[in-house]
N, C-alpha and C positions, 0 to 999 in steps of 0.2 A: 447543543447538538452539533454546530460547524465545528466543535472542537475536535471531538470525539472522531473527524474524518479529516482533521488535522488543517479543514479549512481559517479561514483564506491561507494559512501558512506555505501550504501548498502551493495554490491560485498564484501567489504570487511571483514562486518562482518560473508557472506557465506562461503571466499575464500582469506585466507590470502595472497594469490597471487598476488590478483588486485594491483596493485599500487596505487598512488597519478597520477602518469604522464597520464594518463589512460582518463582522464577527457575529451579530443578532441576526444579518438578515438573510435571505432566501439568496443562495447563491449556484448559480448555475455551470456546472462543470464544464468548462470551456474544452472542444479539443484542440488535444496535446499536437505541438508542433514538431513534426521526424527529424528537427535539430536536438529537440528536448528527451525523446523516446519514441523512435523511430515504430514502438508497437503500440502507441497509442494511449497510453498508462501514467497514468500520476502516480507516481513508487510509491510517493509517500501513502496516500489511500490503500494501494495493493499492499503496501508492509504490513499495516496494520489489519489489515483482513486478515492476513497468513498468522499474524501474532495473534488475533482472537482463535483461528482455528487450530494454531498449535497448541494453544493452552486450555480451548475447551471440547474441540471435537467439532466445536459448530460451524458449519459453512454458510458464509454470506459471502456470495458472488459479484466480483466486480461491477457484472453486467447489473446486477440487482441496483448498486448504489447507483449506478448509472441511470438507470429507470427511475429512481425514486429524488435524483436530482432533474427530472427534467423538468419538472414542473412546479410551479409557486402553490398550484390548487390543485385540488381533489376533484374528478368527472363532477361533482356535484356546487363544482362552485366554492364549497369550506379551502381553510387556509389546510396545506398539506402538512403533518406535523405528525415526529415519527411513534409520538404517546395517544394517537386517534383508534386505537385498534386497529389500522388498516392496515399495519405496515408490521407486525411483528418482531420478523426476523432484524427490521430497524431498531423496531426498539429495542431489545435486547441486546444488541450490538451496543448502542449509546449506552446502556446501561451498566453494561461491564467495562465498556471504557472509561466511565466517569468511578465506578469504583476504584478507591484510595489513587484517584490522577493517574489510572494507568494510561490516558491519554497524553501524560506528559511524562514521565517519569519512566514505565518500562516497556511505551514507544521508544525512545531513547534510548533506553539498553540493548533493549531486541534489535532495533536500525543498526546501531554501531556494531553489534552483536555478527548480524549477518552481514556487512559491510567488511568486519575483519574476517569471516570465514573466505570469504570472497579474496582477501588480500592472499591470506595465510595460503589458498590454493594459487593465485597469480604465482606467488614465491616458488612454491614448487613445482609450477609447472611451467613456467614464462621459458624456460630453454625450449621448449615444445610448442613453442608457437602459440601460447595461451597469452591474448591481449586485455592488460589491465582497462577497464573503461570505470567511468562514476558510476553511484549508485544509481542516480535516477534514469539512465537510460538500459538498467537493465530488463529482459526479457521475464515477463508471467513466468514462464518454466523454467530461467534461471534462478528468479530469488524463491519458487518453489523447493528449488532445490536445496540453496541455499539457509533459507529456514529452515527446512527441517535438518538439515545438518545441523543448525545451530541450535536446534531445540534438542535434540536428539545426541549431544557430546561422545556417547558411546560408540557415534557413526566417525571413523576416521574422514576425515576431509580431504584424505589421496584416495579416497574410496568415489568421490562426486567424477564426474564425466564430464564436467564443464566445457573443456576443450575441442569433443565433439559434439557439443551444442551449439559451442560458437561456431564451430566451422559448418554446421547446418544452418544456420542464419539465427541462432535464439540469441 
């Protein structure tokens, strides 16, 4: 399950804390520090949301993982686990991520994927004042953007508005 939301992999980069041993058990999404992602977001978890909803239609909200990390147990005391029927949109999510490792395999392509569409527009636009920053501190409505640019190839990438998103704070 911590795989499939790319935990601790993530955590770590938040939380030098988290361990490696970490990977079985119940782990609580620490918040993001405004050195790391001034919006508040673990990229890596919001990439991989956007890559289940560009590939299937389905949307599972940040805020939702968010909710469903906050807690080790269920109101009723049971251990919280996202195969209890309680949690659906969970499970579903873990379940197309663990089909053929696309938790490992074309997370990584999709990340690098919208990482270079990202690049490809800085190039063309950095004479305009477009600032190149990492991936992880990019803004919800930029790598929105940017997925679906990169799912979407027939979308030219001088066509994205990036420039005045960044200059509105995203």
């Amino acid at each position: 399950m911590n795989y499939a939301f790319r935990l601790p992999e993530d955590l770590i980069r938040v939380n030098t804390e988290v361990c490696i041993e970490r990977y079985g058990m119940f782990i609580p999404l620490p918040e993001v520090e405004p050195e790391i992602n001034r919006f508040g977001i673990i990229t890596g978890i919001y990439v991989s949301l956007l890559m289940y909803e560009m590939a299937t239609g389905n949307v599972l909200t940040y805020e939702t993982v968010l909710d469903y990390f906050s807690q080790e147990y269920e109101p009723d005391g049971s251990l919280r686990l996202h195969n209890n029927g309680r949690h659906p949109e969970i499970h579903d999510f873990v379940e197309w991520m663990w089909e053929g490792s696309r938790w490992w395999m074309e997370y990584n392509t999709f990340s690098r994927g919208v990482d270079l569409t990202f690049h490809n527009y800085y190039l063309l636009n950095r004479e305009n004042g477009f600032i190149e920053i990492p991936l992880y501190a990019f803004s919800p409505q930029m790598l929105r953007v940017l997925a679906y640019t990169y799912s979407h190839p027939e979308r030219p990438v001088s066509e994205m508005n990036l420039t005045e998103m960044q200059k509105a704070g995203y």
